[in-house]
C-alpha positions as CSV (number, residue, x, y, z in Angstrom):
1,X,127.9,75.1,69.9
2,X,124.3,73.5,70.0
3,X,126.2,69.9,71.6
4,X,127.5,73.0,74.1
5,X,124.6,74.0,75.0
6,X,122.3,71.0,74.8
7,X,125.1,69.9,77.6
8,X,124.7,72.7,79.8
9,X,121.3,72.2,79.5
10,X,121.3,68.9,81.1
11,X,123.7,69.6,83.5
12,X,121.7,72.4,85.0
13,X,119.0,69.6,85.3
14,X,121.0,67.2,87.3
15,X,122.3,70.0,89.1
16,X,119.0,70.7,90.7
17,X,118.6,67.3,92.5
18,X,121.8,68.1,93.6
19,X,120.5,70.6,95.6
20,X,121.7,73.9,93.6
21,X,118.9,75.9,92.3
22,X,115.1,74.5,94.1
23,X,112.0,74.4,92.3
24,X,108.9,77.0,93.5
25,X,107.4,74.7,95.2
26,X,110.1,74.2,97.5
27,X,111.4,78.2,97.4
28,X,107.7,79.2,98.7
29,X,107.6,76.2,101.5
30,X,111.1,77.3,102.7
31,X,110.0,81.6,102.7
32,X,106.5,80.0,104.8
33,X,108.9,78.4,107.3
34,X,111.2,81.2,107.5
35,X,108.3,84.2,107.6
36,X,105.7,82.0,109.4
37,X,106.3,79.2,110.5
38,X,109.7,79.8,112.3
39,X,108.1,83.0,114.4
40,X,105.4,81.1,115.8
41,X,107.8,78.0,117.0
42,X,110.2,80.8,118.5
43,X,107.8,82.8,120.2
44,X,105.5,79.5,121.3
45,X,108.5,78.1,122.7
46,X,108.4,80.4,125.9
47,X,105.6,80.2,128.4
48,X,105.3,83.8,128.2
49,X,104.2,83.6,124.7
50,X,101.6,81.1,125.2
51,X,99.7,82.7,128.2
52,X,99.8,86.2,127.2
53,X,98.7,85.2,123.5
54,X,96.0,83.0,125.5
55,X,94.9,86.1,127.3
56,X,94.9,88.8,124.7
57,X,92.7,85.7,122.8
58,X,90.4,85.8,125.3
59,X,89.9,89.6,125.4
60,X,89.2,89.8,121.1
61,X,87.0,86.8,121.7
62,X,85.1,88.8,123.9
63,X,85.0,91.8,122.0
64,X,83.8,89.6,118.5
65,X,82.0,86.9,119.8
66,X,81.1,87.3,123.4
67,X,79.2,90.8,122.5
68,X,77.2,88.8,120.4
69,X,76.5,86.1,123.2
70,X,76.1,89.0,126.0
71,X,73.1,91.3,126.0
72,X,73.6,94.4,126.5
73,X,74.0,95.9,129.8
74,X,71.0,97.9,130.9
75,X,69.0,98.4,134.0
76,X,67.2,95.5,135.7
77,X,68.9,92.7,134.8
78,X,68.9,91.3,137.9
79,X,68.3,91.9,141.8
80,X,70.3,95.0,142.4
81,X,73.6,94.0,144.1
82,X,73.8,90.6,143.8
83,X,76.8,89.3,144.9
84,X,78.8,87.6,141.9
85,X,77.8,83.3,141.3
86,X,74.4,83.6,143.1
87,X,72.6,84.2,140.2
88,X,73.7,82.6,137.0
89,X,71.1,85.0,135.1
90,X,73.7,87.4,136.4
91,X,77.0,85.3,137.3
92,X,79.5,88.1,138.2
93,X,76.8,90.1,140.1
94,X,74.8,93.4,139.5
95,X,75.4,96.9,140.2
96,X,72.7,99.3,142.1
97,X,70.7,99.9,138.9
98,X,70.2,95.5,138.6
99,X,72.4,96.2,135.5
100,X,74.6,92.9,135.2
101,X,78.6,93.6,135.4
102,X,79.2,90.6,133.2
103,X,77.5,92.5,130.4
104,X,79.3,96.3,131.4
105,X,82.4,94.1,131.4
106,X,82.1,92.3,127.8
107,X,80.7,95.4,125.9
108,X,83.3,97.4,127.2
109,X,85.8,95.6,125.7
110,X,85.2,96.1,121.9
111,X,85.7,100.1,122.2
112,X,88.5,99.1,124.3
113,X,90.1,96.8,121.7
114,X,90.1,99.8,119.3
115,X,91.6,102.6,121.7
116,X,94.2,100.5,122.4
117,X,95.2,98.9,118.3
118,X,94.7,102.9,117.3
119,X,96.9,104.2,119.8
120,X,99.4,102.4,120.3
121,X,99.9,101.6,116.4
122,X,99.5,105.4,115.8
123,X,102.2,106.1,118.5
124,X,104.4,103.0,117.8
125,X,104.5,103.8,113.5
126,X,105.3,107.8,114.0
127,X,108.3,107.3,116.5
128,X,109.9,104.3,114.7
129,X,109.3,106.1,111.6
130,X,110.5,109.9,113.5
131,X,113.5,107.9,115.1
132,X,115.0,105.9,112.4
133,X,114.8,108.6,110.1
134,X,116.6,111.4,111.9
135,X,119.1,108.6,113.5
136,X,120.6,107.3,110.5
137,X,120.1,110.4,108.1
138,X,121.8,112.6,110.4
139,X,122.3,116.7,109.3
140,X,119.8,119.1,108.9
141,X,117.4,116.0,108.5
142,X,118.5,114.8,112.5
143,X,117.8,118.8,113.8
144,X,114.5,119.1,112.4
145,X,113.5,115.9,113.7
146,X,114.6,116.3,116.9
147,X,113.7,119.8,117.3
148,X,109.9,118.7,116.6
149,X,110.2,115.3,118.9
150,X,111.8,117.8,121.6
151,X,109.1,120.2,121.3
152,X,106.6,117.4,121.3
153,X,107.8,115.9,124.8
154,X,107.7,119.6,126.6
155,X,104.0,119.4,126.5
156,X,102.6,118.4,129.2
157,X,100.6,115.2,128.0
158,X,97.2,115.2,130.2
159,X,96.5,118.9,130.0
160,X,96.8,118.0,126.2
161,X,94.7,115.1,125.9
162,X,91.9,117.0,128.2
163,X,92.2,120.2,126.1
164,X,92.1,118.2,122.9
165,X,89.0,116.5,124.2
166,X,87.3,119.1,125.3
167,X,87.9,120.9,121.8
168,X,87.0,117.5,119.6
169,X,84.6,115.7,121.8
170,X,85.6,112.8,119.8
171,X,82.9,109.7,119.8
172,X,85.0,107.3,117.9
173,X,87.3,105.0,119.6
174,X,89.4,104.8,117.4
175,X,89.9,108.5,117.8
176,X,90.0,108.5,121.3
177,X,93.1,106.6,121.1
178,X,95.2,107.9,119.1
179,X,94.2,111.4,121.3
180,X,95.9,109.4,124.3
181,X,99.0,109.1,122.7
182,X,99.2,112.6,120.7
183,X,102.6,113.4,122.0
184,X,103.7,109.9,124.0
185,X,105.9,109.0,120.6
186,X,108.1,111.8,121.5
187,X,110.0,109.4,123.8
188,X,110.3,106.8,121.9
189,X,111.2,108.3,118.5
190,X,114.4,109.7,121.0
191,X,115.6,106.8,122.3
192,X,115.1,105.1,119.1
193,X,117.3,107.5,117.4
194,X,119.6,107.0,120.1
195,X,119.8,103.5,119.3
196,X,119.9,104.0,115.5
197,X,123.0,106.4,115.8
198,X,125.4,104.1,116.9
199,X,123.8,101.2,114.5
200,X,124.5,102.9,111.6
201,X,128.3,103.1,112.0
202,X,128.9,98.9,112.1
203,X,130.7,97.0,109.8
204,X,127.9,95.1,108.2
205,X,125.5,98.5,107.5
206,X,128.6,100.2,106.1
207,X,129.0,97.4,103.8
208,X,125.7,97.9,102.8
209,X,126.1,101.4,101.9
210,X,129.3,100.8,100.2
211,X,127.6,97.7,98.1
212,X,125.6,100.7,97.1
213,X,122.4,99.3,98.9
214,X,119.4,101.9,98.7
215,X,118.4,103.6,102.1
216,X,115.5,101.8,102.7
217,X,116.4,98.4,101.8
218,X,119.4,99.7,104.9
219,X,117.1,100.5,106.9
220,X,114.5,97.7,106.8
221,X,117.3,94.9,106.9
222,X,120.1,96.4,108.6
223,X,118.5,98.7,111.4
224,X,115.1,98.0,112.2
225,X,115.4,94.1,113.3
226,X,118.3,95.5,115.9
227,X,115.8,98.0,117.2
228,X,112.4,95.7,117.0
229,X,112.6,94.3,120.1
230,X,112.8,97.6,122.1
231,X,109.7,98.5,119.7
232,X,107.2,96.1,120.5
233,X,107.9,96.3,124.7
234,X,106.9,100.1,124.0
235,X,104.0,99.2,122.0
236,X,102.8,97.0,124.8
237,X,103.8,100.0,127.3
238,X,101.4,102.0,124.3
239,X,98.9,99.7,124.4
240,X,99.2,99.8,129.1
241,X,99.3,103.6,128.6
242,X,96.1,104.1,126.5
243,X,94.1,101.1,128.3
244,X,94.9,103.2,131.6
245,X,94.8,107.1,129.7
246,X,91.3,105.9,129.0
247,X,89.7,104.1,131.8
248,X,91.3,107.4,134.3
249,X,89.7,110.4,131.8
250,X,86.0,108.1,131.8
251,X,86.6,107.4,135.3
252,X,87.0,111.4,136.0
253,X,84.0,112.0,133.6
254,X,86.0,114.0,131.2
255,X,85.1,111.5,127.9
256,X,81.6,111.2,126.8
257,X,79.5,107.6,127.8
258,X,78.4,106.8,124.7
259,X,79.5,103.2,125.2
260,X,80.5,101.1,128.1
261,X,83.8,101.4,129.9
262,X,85.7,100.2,132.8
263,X,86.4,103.6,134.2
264,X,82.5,104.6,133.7
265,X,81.8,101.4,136.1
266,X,84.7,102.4,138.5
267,X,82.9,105.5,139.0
268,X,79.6,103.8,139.2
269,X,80.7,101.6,142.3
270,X,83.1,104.8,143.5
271,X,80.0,107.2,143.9
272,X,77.7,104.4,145.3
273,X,79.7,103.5,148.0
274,X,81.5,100.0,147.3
275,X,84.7,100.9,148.1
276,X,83.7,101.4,151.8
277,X,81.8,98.0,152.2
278,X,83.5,94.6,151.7
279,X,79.9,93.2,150.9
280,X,80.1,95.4,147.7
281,X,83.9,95.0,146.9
282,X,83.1,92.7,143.7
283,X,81.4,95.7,141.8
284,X,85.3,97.4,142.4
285,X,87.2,94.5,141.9
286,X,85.3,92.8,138.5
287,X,86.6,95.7,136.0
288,X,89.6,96.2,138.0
289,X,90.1,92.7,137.1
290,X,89.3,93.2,133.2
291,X,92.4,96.4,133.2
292,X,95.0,93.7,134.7
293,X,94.2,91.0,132.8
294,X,94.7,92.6,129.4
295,X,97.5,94.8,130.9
296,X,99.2,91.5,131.9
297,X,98.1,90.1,128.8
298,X,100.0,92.7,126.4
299,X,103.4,92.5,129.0
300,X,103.9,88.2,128.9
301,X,103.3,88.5,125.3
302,X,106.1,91.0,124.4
303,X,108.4,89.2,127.1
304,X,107.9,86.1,125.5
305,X,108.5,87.2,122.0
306,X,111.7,88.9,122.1
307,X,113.4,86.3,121.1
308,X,111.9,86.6,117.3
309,X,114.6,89.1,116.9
310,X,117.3,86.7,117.6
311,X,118.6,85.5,114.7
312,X,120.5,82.7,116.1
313,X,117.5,81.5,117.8
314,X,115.4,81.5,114.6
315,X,118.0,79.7,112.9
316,X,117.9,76.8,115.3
317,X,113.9,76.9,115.1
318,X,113.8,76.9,111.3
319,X,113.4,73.5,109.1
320,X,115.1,72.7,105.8
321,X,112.9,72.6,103.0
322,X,114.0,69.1,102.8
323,X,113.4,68.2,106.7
324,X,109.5,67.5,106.5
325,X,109.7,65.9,110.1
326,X,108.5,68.4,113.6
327,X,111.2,70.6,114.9
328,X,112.8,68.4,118.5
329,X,114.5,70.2,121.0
Protein backbone atom coordinates (compact mmCIF):
# COMPACT_ATOMS: atom_id res chain seq x y z
CA UNK A 1 0.00 0.00 0.00
CA UNK A 2 2.86 2.54 0.91
CA UNK A 3 4.58 1.50 -3.05
CA UNK A 4 0.71 2.61 -3.86
CA UNK A 5 0.83 5.58 -2.63
CA UNK A 6 4.43 6.68 -2.81
CA UNK A 7 3.34 6.10 -6.76
CA UNK A 8 0.45 8.30 -6.76
CA UNK A 9 2.45 10.57 -5.08
CA UNK A 10 4.74 11.11 -7.87
CA UNK A 11 2.42 10.88 -10.42
CA UNK A 12 0.45 13.79 -9.21
CA UNK A 13 3.87 15.60 -9.38
CA UNK A 14 4.50 14.94 -12.99
CA UNK A 15 1.01 15.60 -13.55
CA UNK A 16 1.33 19.14 -12.70
CA UNK A 17 3.94 20.04 -15.48
CA UNK A 18 1.47 18.45 -17.48
CA UNK A 19 -0.65 21.14 -16.94
CA UNK A 20 -3.35 19.53 -14.56
CA UNK A 21 -3.49 21.13 -11.26
CA UNK A 22 -1.22 24.87 -11.33
CA UNK A 23 0.72 26.10 -8.58
CA UNK A 24 -0.50 29.58 -6.65
CA UNK A 25 1.60 31.48 -8.28
CA UNK A 26 0.13 30.78 -11.50
CA UNK A 27 -3.75 30.45 -10.06
CA UNK A 28 -3.41 34.14 -8.64
CA UNK A 29 -1.63 35.52 -12.17
CA UNK A 30 -4.42 33.81 -14.11
CA UNK A 31 -7.67 35.37 -11.44
CA UNK A 32 -5.38 39.06 -11.98
CA UNK A 33 -5.75 38.58 -15.80
CA UNK A 34 -9.18 37.38 -15.68
CA UNK A 35 -10.55 40.20 -12.82
CA UNK A 36 -8.06 42.94 -13.96
CA UNK A 37 -6.30 42.71 -16.45
CA UNK A 38 -8.85 41.37 -19.08
CA UNK A 39 -11.47 44.44 -18.15
CA UNK A 40 -9.07 47.04 -18.84
CA UNK A 41 -7.81 45.50 -22.42
CA UNK A 42 -11.73 45.08 -23.27
CA UNK A 43 -12.85 48.28 -22.29
CA UNK A 44 -9.44 50.26 -23.59
CA UNK A 45 -9.98 48.61 -26.74
CA UNK A 46 -12.77 51.05 -27.83
CA UNK A 47 -12.20 54.72 -28.40
CA UNK A 48 -15.09 55.40 -26.29
CA UNK A 49 -13.39 54.04 -23.36
CA UNK A 50 -10.28 55.86 -23.71
CA UNK A 51 -11.70 59.48 -24.12
CA UNK A 52 -14.47 59.31 -21.72
CA UNK A 53 -11.98 57.68 -18.99
CA UNK A 54 -9.58 60.57 -20.15
CA UNK A 55 -12.34 63.08 -19.42
CA UNK A 56 -13.75 61.87 -16.17
CA UNK A 57 -9.66 61.85 -15.23
CA UNK A 58 -9.51 65.20 -15.92
CA UNK A 59 -12.50 66.20 -13.81
CA UNK A 60 -11.11 64.05 -10.37
CA UNK A 61 -7.82 65.63 -11.14
CA UNK A 62 -9.33 68.80 -10.84
CA UNK A 63 -11.30 68.16 -7.90
CA UNK A 64 -7.91 66.48 -5.93
CA UNK A 65 -5.19 68.20 -7.31
CA UNK A 66 -6.25 71.24 -9.25
CA UNK A 67 -8.13 72.70 -5.89
CA UNK A 68 -4.86 72.57 -4.42
CA UNK A 69 -3.19 74.39 -7.42
CA UNK A 70 -6.26 76.98 -7.72
CA UNK A 71 -6.96 79.66 -5.15
CA UNK A 72 -9.98 79.99 -4.20
CA UNK A 73 -12.41 82.03 -6.02
CA UNK A 74 -13.10 85.39 -4.37
CA UNK A 75 -13.63 88.93 -5.38
CA UNK A 76 -10.84 90.88 -7.10
CA UNK A 77 -8.98 88.58 -8.70
CA UNK A 78 -8.65 90.28 -11.61
CA UNK A 79 -10.06 93.33 -13.78
CA UNK A 80 -13.81 92.72 -13.68
CA UNK A 81 -14.85 91.11 -17.01
CA UNK A 82 -11.89 90.24 -18.56
CA UNK A 83 -12.47 88.42 -21.50
CA UNK A 84 -10.96 84.74 -21.25
CA UNK A 85 -6.70 84.41 -22.40
CA UNK A 86 -5.99 88.21 -21.86
CA UNK A 87 -4.87 87.82 -18.60
CA UNK A 88 -3.05 84.68 -17.69
CA UNK A 89 -3.46 85.85 -13.86
CA UNK A 90 -6.98 85.09 -14.83
CA UNK A 91 -6.87 82.81 -18.18
CA UNK A 92 -10.61 81.96 -18.61
CA UNK A 93 -11.68 85.50 -17.70
CA UNK A 94 -13.51 87.22 -14.63
CA UNK A 95 -16.94 87.76 -13.67
CA UNK A 96 -18.41 91.35 -12.50
CA UNK A 97 -17.03 91.02 -8.96
CA UNK A 98 -13.04 90.40 -10.66
CA UNK A 99 -13.60 86.96 -9.17
CA UNK A 100 -11.72 84.50 -11.67
CA UNK A 101 -14.06 81.76 -13.38
CA UNK A 102 -11.09 79.43 -13.69
CA UNK A 103 -11.22 79.23 -9.88
CA UNK A 104 -15.47 79.09 -9.60
CA UNK A 105 -14.96 76.38 -12.18
CA UNK A 106 -12.21 74.15 -10.36
CA UNK A 107 -13.67 74.51 -6.80
CA UNK A 108 -16.90 73.60 -8.00
CA UNK A 109 -15.96 70.50 -9.01
CA UNK A 110 -15.05 68.57 -5.80
CA UNK A 111 -18.73 69.04 -4.24
CA UNK A 112 -19.74 68.17 -7.63
CA UNK A 113 -17.70 64.89 -7.70
CA UNK A 114 -19.47 63.90 -4.53
CA UNK A 115 -23.26 64.69 -5.51
CA UNK A 116 -22.80 62.85 -8.43
CA UNK A 117 -20.60 59.23 -6.71
CA UNK A 118 -23.56 59.66 -3.76
CA UNK A 119 -26.33 59.74 -6.05
CA UNK A 120 -26.07 57.92 -8.49
CA UNK A 121 -24.36 54.91 -6.32
CA UNK A 122 -27.36 55.43 -3.85
CA UNK A 123 -29.83 55.21 -6.72
CA UNK A 124 -27.90 52.62 -8.84
CA UNK A 125 -27.42 49.92 -5.46
CA UNK A 126 -31.27 50.29 -4.20
CA UNK A 127 -32.89 49.53 -7.68
CA UNK A 128 -30.48 46.65 -8.71
CA UNK A 129 -30.91 45.44 -5.30
CA UNK A 130 -35.16 46.33 -5.36
CA UNK A 131 -35.22 44.85 -8.99
CA UNK A 132 -33.35 41.64 -8.75
CA UNK A 133 -34.93 40.78 -5.72
CA UNK A 134 -38.65 40.98 -6.50
CA UNK A 135 -37.73 39.63 -10.22
CA UNK A 136 -36.43 36.42 -9.40
CA UNK A 137 -38.15 35.78 -6.02
CA UNK A 138 -41.44 36.29 -7.30
CA UNK A 139 -44.77 35.85 -4.80
CA UNK A 140 -45.66 37.93 -2.07
CA UNK A 141 -41.87 39.03 -2.13
CA UNK A 142 -42.51 40.41 -6.13
CA UNK A 143 -46.05 42.46 -4.76
CA UNK A 144 -44.46 44.15 -2.00
CA UNK A 145 -41.71 45.21 -4.02
CA UNK A 146 -43.40 46.41 -6.64
CA UNK A 147 -46.12 47.96 -4.74
CA UNK A 148 -43.37 50.28 -2.90
CA UNK A 149 -41.26 50.94 -6.40
CA UNK A 150 -44.90 51.79 -7.85
CA UNK A 151 -45.61 54.01 -5.11
CA UNK A 152 -42.23 55.43 -5.28
CA UNK A 153 -42.51 56.53 -9.09
CA UNK A 154 -46.12 58.32 -8.53
CA UNK A 155 -44.37 61.05 -6.70
CA UNK A 156 -43.67 63.69 -8.52
CA UNK A 157 -39.75 63.96 -8.22
CA UNK A 158 -38.91 67.90 -8.14
CA UNK A 159 -41.72 68.87 -5.78
CA UNK A 160 -39.97 66.12 -3.64
CA UNK A 161 -36.50 67.04 -3.88
CA UNK A 162 -37.58 70.90 -3.22
CA UNK A 163 -39.80 69.86 -0.21
CA UNK A 164 -37.11 67.54 1.09
CA UNK A 165 -34.69 70.48 0.82
CA UNK A 166 -36.57 72.88 2.16
CA UNK A 167 -37.35 70.55 5.26
CA UNK A 168 -33.38 69.29 5.62
CA UNK A 169 -31.49 72.14 4.35
CA UNK A 170 -28.81 69.74 3.83
CA UNK A 171 -24.99 71.23 3.65
CA UNK A 172 -23.33 68.04 2.72
CA UNK A 173 -22.80 67.03 -0.80
CA UNK A 174 -22.92 63.97 -0.27
CA UNK A 175 -26.43 64.48 0.95
CA UNK A 176 -27.48 66.59 -1.53
CA UNK A 177 -27.16 63.81 -3.87
CA UNK A 178 -28.52 61.18 -2.80
CA UNK A 179 -31.80 63.86 -2.19
CA UNK A 180 -31.65 64.20 -6.10
CA UNK A 181 -32.24 60.76 -6.65
CA UNK A 182 -34.73 59.95 -3.63
CA UNK A 183 -37.30 58.27 -5.86
CA UNK A 184 -35.40 58.16 -9.51
CA UNK A 185 -34.50 54.18 -8.60
CA UNK A 186 -38.10 53.56 -8.92
CA UNK A 187 -37.60 53.19 -12.71
CA UNK A 188 -34.94 51.39 -12.81
CA UNK A 189 -35.64 48.80 -10.08
CA UNK A 190 -38.94 48.13 -12.75
CA UNK A 191 -37.34 47.53 -15.71
CA UNK A 192 -34.71 45.69 -14.04
CA UNK A 193 -37.24 43.31 -12.69
CA UNK A 194 -38.57 43.17 -15.98
CA UNK A 195 -35.42 42.02 -17.26
CA UNK A 196 -34.77 39.58 -14.30
CA UNK A 197 -38.24 37.79 -14.91
CA UNK A 198 -37.59 36.32 -17.98
CA UNK A 199 -33.79 35.55 -16.94
CA UNK A 200 -34.64 33.46 -14.31
CA UNK A 201 -36.62 30.82 -16.41
CA UNK A 202 -33.29 29.76 -18.85
CA UNK A 203 -31.79 26.65 -19.04
CA UNK A 204 -28.46 27.45 -17.43
CA UNK A 205 -30.14 29.34 -14.08
CA UNK A 206 -32.45 26.43 -13.77
CA UNK A 207 -29.59 24.19 -13.72
CA UNK A 208 -28.30 26.16 -11.14
CA UNK A 209 -31.17 25.80 -8.97
CA UNK A 210 -31.53 22.20 -9.65
CA UNK A 211 -27.53 21.70 -8.81
CA UNK A 212 -28.93 23.08 -5.66
CA UNK A 213 -26.88 26.42 -6.03
CA UNK A 214 -27.77 28.98 -3.14
CA UNK A 215 -29.84 32.14 -4.21
CA UNK A 216 -27.24 34.42 -4.10
CA UNK A 217 -24.46 32.65 -5.56
CA UNK A 218 -27.73 32.55 -8.66
CA UNK A 219 -28.06 35.72 -8.59
CA UNK A 220 -24.54 37.17 -8.60
CA UNK A 221 -23.34 34.63 -11.49
CA UNK A 222 -26.33 33.79 -13.32
CA UNK A 223 -28.41 37.13 -13.37
CA UNK A 224 -26.63 40.15 -12.58
CA UNK A 225 -23.72 39.99 -15.45
CA UNK A 226 -26.96 39.64 -18.11
CA UNK A 227 -28.39 42.78 -16.53
CA UNK A 228 -24.89 44.89 -15.84
CA UNK A 229 -24.79 46.45 -18.89
CA UNK A 230 -28.25 48.04 -18.75
CA UNK A 231 -26.99 49.07 -15.10
CA UNK A 232 -24.05 51.05 -15.59
CA UNK A 233 -25.75 53.21 -18.84
CA UNK A 234 -28.39 54.12 -15.98
CA UNK A 235 -25.80 54.94 -13.56
CA UNK A 236 -24.20 57.22 -16.07
CA UNK A 237 -27.95 58.56 -16.82
CA UNK A 238 -27.74 58.82 -12.57
CA UNK A 239 -24.72 60.38 -12.58
CA UNK A 240 -26.28 63.16 -15.95
CA UNK A 241 -29.50 63.38 -13.82
CA UNK A 242 -27.90 64.55 -10.50
CA UNK A 243 -25.00 66.70 -12.29
CA UNK A 244 -28.12 68.55 -13.95
CA UNK A 245 -30.81 68.11 -10.64
CA UNK A 246 -28.15 70.05 -8.96
CA UNK A 247 -26.73 72.76 -11.12
CA UNK A 248 -30.96 73.62 -12.04
CA UNK A 249 -32.07 73.84 -7.98
CA UNK A 250 -28.52 76.19 -7.33
CA UNK A 251 -29.23 77.85 -10.39
CA UNK A 252 -33.04 78.66 -9.17
CA UNK A 253 -31.55 79.54 -5.62
CA UNK A 254 -33.37 76.79 -3.98
CA UNK A 255 -29.93 75.00 -2.41
CA UNK A 256 -27.82 76.91 -0.03
CA UNK A 257 -24.15 78.53 -1.44
CA UNK A 258 -22.04 77.26 0.84
CA UNK A 259 -19.64 76.14 -1.84
CA UNK A 260 -19.13 76.94 -5.44
CA UNK A 261 -21.32 75.64 -8.17
CA UNK A 262 -21.94 75.77 -11.84
CA UNK A 263 -25.62 76.72 -11.42
CA UNK A 264 -24.63 79.55 -8.69
CA UNK A 265 -22.26 81.02 -11.61
CA UNK A 266 -25.07 80.56 -14.30
CA UNK A 267 -27.13 82.68 -12.21
CA UNK A 268 -24.37 85.04 -11.57
CA UNK A 269 -23.83 85.80 -15.40
CA UNK A 270 -27.98 85.25 -15.88
CA UNK A 271 -28.72 88.25 -13.44
CA UNK A 272 -25.81 90.38 -14.71
CA UNK A 273 -26.70 90.47 -18.10
CA UNK A 274 -24.29 88.16 -20.19
CA UNK A 275 -26.67 86.41 -21.90
CA UNK A 276 -27.76 89.52 -23.81
CA UNK A 277 -24.17 90.64 -24.82
CA UNK A 278 -21.83 88.52 -27.05
CA UNK A 279 -18.88 90.56 -25.34
CA UNK A 280 -19.85 88.71 -22.09
CA UNK A 281 -20.91 85.25 -23.55
CA UNK A 282 -17.71 83.48 -21.98
CA UNK A 283 -18.93 83.97 -18.37
CA UNK A 284 -22.27 81.73 -19.78
CA UNK A 285 -20.45 79.48 -21.93
CA UNK A 286 -17.17 78.55 -19.32
CA UNK A 287 -19.43 76.44 -16.78
CA UNK A 288 -21.80 75.47 -19.36
CA UNK A 289 -18.69 73.97 -20.74
CA UNK A 290 -17.65 72.23 -17.35
CA UNK A 291 -21.74 70.37 -17.29
CA UNK A 292 -21.00 68.97 -20.95
CA UNK A 293 -17.72 67.86 -20.52
CA UNK A 294 -18.36 65.63 -17.55
CA UNK A 295 -21.89 64.74 -18.91
CA UNK A 296 -20.11 63.61 -22.12
CA UNK A 297 -17.46 62.22 -20.04
CA UNK A 298 -19.86 59.69 -18.00
CA UNK A 299 -21.88 58.75 -21.64
CA UNK A 300 -18.43 57.60 -23.91
CA UNK A 301 -17.39 55.82 -20.93
CA UNK A 302 -20.40 53.50 -20.39
CA UNK A 303 -20.70 53.21 -24.36
CA UNK A 304 -17.33 52.05 -24.50
CA UNK A 305 -17.49 49.63 -21.68
CA UNK A 306 -20.38 47.50 -22.53
CA UNK A 307 -18.57 45.18 -23.90
CA UNK A 308 -17.04 43.99 -20.31
CA UNK A 309 -20.17 42.07 -20.11
CA UNK A 310 -19.58 40.08 -23.19
CA UNK A 311 -18.23 37.04 -22.28
CA UNK A 312 -17.06 36.03 -25.63
CA UNK A 313 -15.27 39.25 -26.01
CA UNK A 314 -13.37 38.75 -22.66
CA UNK A 315 -12.43 35.44 -23.59
CA UNK A 316 -10.65 36.57 -26.73
CA UNK A 317 -8.97 39.45 -24.60
CA UNK A 318 -7.79 37.09 -21.83
CA UNK A 319 -4.13 35.48 -21.72
CA UNK A 320 -3.14 32.06 -20.62
CA UNK A 321 -1.29 31.84 -17.55
CA UNK A 322 1.26 30.36 -19.75
CA UNK A 323 1.20 33.14 -22.63
CA UNK A 324 3.50 35.84 -20.98
CA UNK A 325 3.67 37.70 -24.39
CA UNK A 326 1.09 41.25 -25.05
CA UNK A 327 -2.36 40.32 -26.26
CA UNK A 328 -2.25 41.05 -30.69
CA UNK A 329 -5.31 41.65 -32.38
Amino acid sequence: MAEKTSSFSQSDESSTAAGQPASKGEIYREWIDIAILTPIRVAWDDWRTQVGSILIMFYILMGTVGVMLVDPPTQGQGTRLTPPFQDWSVPLGTNSLGGSLLSGVVHATPPMLQMIAAGAVFSTIVATLVGTVAGYKGGAVDRALTTLTDIAMTIPGLPLIILLVALFDPKSPAVIGILLTVNAWAGLARSIRSQVLSLRDHSYVEASRIMGAPTGRILRDDILPNIMPYVLINFVNSARGVIFGSVGLYYLGLLGGSHANWGIMLNRAFNDGAIYSLQYIYWLLIPMGAIVGISFGFVLFAQGTEKLFNPRIRARHAETVEDDAPYQE
